[in-house]
C-alpha positions in Angstrom: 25.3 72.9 92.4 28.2 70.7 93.3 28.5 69.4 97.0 30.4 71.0 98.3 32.9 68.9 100.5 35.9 70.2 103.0 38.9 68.7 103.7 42.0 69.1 106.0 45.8 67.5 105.8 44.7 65.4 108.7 42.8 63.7 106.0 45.8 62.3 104.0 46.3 60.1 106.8 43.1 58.0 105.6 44.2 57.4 102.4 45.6 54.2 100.8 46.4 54.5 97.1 48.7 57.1 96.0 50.0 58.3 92.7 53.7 60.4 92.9 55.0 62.3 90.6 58.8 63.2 91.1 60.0 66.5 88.6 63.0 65.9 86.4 65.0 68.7 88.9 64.6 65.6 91.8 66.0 63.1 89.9 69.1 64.6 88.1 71.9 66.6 88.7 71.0 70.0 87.3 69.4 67.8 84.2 72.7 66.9 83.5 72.7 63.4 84.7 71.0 61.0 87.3 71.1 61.6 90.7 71.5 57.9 91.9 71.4 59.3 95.6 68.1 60.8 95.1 66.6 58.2 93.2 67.8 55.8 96.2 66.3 58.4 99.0 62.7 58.2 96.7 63.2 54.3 96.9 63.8 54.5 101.0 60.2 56.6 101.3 58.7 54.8 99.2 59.1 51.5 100.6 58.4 52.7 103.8 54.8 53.9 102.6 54.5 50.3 101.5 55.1 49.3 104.7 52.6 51.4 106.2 50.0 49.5 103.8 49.8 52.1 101.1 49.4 51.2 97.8 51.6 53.4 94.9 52.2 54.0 91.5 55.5 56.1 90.7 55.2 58.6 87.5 59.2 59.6 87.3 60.6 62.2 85.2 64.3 62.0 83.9 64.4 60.0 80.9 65.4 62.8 78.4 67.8 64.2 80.6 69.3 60.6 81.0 69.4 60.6 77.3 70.9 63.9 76.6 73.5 62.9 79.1 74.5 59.4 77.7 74.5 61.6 74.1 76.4 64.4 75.3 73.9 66.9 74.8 74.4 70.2 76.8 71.0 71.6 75.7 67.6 70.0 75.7 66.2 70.1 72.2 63.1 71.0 71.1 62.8 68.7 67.6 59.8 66.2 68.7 62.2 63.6 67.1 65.6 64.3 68.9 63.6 64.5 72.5 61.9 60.5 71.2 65.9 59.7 70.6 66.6 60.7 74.3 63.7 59.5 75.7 64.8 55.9 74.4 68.1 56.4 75.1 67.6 57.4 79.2 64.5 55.5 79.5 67.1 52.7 80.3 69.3 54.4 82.8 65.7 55.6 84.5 64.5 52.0 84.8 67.8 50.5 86.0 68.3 52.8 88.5 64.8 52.6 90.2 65.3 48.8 89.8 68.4 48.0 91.7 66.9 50.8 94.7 63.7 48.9 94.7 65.4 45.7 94.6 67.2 46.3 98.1 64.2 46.8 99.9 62.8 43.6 98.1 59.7 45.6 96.1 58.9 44.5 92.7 58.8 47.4 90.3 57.2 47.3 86.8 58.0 50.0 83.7 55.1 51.5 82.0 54.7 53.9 79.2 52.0 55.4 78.1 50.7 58.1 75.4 47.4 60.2 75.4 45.5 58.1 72.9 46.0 55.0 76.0 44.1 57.0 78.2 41.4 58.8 75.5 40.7 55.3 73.8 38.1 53.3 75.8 39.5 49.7 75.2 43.2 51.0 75.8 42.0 52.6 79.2 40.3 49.6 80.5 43.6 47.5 79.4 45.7 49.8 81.5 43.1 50.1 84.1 43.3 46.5 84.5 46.9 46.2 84.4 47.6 48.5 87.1 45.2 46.9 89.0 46.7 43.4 88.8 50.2 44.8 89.7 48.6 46.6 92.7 47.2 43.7 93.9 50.5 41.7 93.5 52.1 44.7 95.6 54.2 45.6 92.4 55.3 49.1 92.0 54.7 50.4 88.7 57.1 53.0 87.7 55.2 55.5 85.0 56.6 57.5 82.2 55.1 59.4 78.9 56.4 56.8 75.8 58.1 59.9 74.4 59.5 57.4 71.9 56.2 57.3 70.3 54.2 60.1 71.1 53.3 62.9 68.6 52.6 66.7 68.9 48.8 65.1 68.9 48.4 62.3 71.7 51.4 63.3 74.0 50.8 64.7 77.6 52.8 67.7 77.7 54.1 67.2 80.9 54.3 64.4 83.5 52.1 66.4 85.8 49.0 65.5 83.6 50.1 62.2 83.0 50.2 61.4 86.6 46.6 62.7 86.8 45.4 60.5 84.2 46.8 57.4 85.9 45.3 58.8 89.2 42.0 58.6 87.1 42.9 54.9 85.7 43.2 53.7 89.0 40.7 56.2 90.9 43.9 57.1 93.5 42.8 58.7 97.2 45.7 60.8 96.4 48.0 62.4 93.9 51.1 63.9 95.2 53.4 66.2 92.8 56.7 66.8 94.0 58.3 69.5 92.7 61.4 72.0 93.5 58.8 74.7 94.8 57.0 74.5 98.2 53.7 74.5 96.6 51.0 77.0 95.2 51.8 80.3 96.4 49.4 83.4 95.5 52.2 85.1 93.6 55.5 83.9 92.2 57.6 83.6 95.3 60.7 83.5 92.7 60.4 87.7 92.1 57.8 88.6 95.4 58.8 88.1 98.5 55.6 88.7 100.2 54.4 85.8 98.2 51.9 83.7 100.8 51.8 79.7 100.4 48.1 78.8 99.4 48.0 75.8 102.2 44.5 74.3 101.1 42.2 75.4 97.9 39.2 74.2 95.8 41.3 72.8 93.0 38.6 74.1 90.8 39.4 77.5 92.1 39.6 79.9 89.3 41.8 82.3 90.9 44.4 79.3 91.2 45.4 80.4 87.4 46.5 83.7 88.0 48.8 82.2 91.1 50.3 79.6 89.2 51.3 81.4 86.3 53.0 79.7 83.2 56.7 79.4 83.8 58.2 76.2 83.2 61.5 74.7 85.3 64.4 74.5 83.0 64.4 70.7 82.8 60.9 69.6 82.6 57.9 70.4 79.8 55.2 71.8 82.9 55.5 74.9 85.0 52.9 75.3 88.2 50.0 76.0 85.8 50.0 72.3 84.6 50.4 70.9 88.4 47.0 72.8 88.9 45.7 71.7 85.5 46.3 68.2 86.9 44.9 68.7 90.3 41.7 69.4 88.3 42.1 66.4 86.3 42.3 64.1 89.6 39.5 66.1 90.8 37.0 64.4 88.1 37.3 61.2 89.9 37.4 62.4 93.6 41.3 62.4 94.0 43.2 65.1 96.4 46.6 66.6 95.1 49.0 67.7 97.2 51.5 70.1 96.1 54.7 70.0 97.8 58.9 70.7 98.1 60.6 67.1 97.2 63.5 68.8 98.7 61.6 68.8 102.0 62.8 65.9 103.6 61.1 62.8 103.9 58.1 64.6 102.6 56.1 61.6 101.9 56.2 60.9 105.5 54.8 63.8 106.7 52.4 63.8 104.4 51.3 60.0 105.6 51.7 61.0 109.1 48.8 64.4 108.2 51.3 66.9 108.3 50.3 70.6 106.5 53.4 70.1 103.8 53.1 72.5 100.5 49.6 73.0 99.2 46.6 70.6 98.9 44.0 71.1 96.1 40.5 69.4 96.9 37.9 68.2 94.8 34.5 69.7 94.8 32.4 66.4 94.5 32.6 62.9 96.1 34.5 60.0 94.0 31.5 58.6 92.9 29.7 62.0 92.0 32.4 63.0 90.0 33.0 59.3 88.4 29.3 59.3 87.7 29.8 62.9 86.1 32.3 61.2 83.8 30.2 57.9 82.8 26.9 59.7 82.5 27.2 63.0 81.0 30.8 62.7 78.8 30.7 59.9 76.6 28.5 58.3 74.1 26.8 55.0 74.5 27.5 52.5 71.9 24.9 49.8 72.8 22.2 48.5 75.2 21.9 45.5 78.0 18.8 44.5 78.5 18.8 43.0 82.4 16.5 41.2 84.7 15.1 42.0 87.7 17.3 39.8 89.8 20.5 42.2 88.2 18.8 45.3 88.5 18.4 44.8 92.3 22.0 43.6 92.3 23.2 46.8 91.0 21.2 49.4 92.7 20.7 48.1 95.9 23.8 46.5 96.5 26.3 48.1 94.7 28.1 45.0 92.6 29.3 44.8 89.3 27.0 43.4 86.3 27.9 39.6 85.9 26.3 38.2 82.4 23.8 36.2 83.6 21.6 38.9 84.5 21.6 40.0 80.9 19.1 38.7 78.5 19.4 40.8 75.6 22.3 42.9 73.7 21.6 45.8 71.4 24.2 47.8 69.3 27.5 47.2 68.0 30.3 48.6 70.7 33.4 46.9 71.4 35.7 46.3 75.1 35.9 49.5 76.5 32.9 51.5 75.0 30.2 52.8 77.3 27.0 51.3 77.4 23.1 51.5 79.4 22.2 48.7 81.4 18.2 48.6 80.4 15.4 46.9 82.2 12.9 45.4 80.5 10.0 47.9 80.1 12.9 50.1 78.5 13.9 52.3 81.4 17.9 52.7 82.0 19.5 51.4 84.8 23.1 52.5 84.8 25.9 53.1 82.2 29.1 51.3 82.2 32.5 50.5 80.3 31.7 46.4 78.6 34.5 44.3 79.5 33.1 42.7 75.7 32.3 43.3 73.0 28.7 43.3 71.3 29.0 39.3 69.9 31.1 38.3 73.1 28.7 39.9 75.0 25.7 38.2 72.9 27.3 34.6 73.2 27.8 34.9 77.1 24.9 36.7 78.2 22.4 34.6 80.6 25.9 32.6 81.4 27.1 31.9 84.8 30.5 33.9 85.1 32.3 30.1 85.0 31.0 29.4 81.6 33.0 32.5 79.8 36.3 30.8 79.1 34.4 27.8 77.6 32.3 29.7 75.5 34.7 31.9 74.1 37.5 30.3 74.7 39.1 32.7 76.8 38.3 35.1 80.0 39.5 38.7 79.9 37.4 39.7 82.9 34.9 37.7 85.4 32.4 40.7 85.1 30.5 42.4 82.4 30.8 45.4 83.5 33.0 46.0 86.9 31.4 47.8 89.5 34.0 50.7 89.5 33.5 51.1 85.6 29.6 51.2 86.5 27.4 53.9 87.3 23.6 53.9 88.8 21.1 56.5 87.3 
C-alpha cells in the first residue's frame, strides 16, 4: 500500500520548477490565427514567475493552427501528413512570436521538439534530461512542442497534455499546470449539466476521475479532459502535482504562485522519490552490472550522492548511455539501480578514475558522474 500523502493549494506556494501547458484555444483566435495579445499576456506571467525565482518550461500549443492559417486552411485536417505540413509551417510563427514577447522582458527562450520515441528511448531521455537541465540552470526558457513534422501514428503524443507530463517527468517538475478553456475537473460535463460541481482537489489516481472527465476533445486541439487527467497520472509517477485550471482566469499563474484554490489540483499518491524509485526498480530491465567499493556504497546510501567512477572496480554486461543498470558490492548483493551516463567500454576504461581523468581518457566528458544521483535509486 502506497503512502498515502495530502495536499492543499497552499502547497503550490513551495514549489519551484514548473511545467505549463497552454491549449491551442489560448493561443489563437478561434484556431484561426495567433493571438499575439495572448501570447504577450503568457509572456507577462511568465516572467513574473521568473522573477519570483521559479524555474519553467513552456509546452505551447498552436503550431498547426498557425500553419493552417498561413495555408488558408478553414478546416483542420486529419491526414498525419497534411497536420506534419502545418506543423512545419506554424511552428515558425509559434517560435517568433514567443521570442520577440520574451525578448522584452530580457528572458532567453529555447525551441524544443520532441516525439514519443525521445522520451521511451533511454539514451534519448537522458540527452533531453540533460539539456533541459543545462538551459534551466542558464535561466533559459524552453518553449516545448510535439515535432509533428516527424512524428508517426506510432511514437507521437496525441495531445500536448501528455507531452507536458513527460517533460514534467524529464525534469522531475514540483508542478505541472494545464491551462485549458474549462475551469477545471468538474464531476459532470458542466457544458450540458448545470449542477455540475468543480472537483477542487483529488487523488490523480482516482478512478472515478474517468467517468468526470469524459472524452470530448476542444475543436482545436487533439486532447479533451480525459487526457489532462491521463497526464496528471503521468506526472504522478515522479511525485509531480497538476493543477487544472481556466487560462482565461486572469493572471492565473499568479494565484496559483500566491496558493490560491484556482480550477482543480490532482495529487500524487507517493513521494517523488517513492514514485521515481517505482520507475527505476520495478519498470525497466537492467542491461549490466557495477561492481563498487565500500567507500561508494557508503557514498550512496548514506549520503545520498551520485556514483562518481572511482568507486567502481568492475563492469559487467553490454548496455549503452541511458540503459539501466545495478550498482553491486562485492559479495554480490545490489546496491541501487541507475541510468549509466556511459556506456559498457566507456564505463570499463574510466572506472576507478578520479572524475578529472574522463576527458583525457576518452577524450571527451558527457557527464562528471556515472550515474547522477537523480537517475539513481537505493534498494
Amino acid at each position: 500500500m502506497s503512502e498515502k500523502l495530502n495536499f492543499s493549494a497552499k502547497d503550490l506556494t513551495e514549489t519551484k520548477r514548473w511545467v505549463i501547458k497552454v491549449g491551442s484555444s489560448l493561443v489563437t483566435d478561434n484556431g484561426k490565427s495567433l493571438n499575439l495579445t495572448a501570447i504577450k499576456q503568457w509572456a507577462d506571467q511568465l516572467s513574473e514567475l521568473k522573477a519570483l525565482g521559479k524555474e519553467l518550461v513552456l509546452v505551447s500549443s498552436g503550431s498547426v493552427a498557425e500553419g493552417m492559417r498561413r495555408l488558408e486552411w478553414k478546416q483542420r485536417p486529419n491526414a498525419l501528413h497534411e497536420l506534419q505540413a502545418a506543423a512545419a509551417v506554424g511552428q515558425m510563427g509559434l517560435i517568433q512570436a514567443y521570442e520577440s514577447s520574451f525578448q522584452k522582458h530580457d528572458i532567453k527562450t529555447a525551441q524544443i521538439l520532441l516525439t514519443h520515441d525521445n522520451v521511451k528511448n533511454r539514451q534519448q531521455y537522458l540527452n533531453a534530461k540533460s539539456t533541459l537541465r543545462t538551459l534551466l540552470r542558464y535561466g533559459v526558457l524552453p518553449v516545448i512542442n510535439e515535432n509533428d513534422t516527424i512524428a508517426t501514428d506510432e511514437i507521437r503524443f496525441g495531445d500536448n497534455d501528455n507531452l507536458a507530463a513527460m517533460v514534467a517527468n524529464i525534469i522531475e517538475a514540483d508542478l505541472l499546470i494545464i491551462l485549458t478553456d474549462q475551469s477545471g475537473l468538474f464531476d459532470k460535463d458542466p457544458r450540458v449539466n448545470k449542477d455540475a460541481q468543480l472537483i477542487t482537489c483529488a487523488n490523480a489516481n482516482d478512478p472515478d476521475l474517468d467517468n468526470m472527465a469524459g472524452d470530448t476533445a476542444g475543436k482545436f486541439g487533439r486532447g479533451g479532459m480525459i487526457t489532462k487527467v491521463q497526464a496528471a497520472r503521468r506526472a504522478a509517477r515522479s511525485g509531480t502535482m497538476t493543477v487544472i485550471a481556466s487560462g482565461h482566469d486572469e493572471l492565473v499563474l499568479q494565484k496559483i504562485a500566491q496558493g490560491d484554490s484556482i480550477g482543480t489540483l490532482l495529487t500524487p499518491d507517493r513521494k517523488p522519490m517513492a514514485a521515481r524509485k517505482q520507475w527505476l526498480a520495478g519498470q525497466l530491465q537492467v542491461k549490466g552490472k557495477l561492481i563498487i567499493d565500500d567507500g561508494a556504497i557508503d557514498v550512496l546510501k548514506k549520503k545520498g550522492k551520485s556514483l562518481l567512477p572511482v568507486g567502481v572496480s568492475a563492469v559487467e554486461g553490454n548496455f549503452q548511455r541511458g540503459d539501466l543498470v545495478a550498482c553491486v558490492s562485492q559479495s554480490g548483493k545490489e546496491i541501487a539501480r541507475g541510468l549509466v551516463n556511459y556506456n559498457n567500454h566507456e564505463s570499463e576504461r574510466i572506472m576507478g578514475q578520479a572524475t578529472k581523468a574522463i576527458e583525457s581518457i576518452l577524450g571527451y566528458i558527457d557527464e562528471p558522474e556515472l550515474i547522477h544521483r537523480d537517475d539513481l535509486v537505493v534498494l
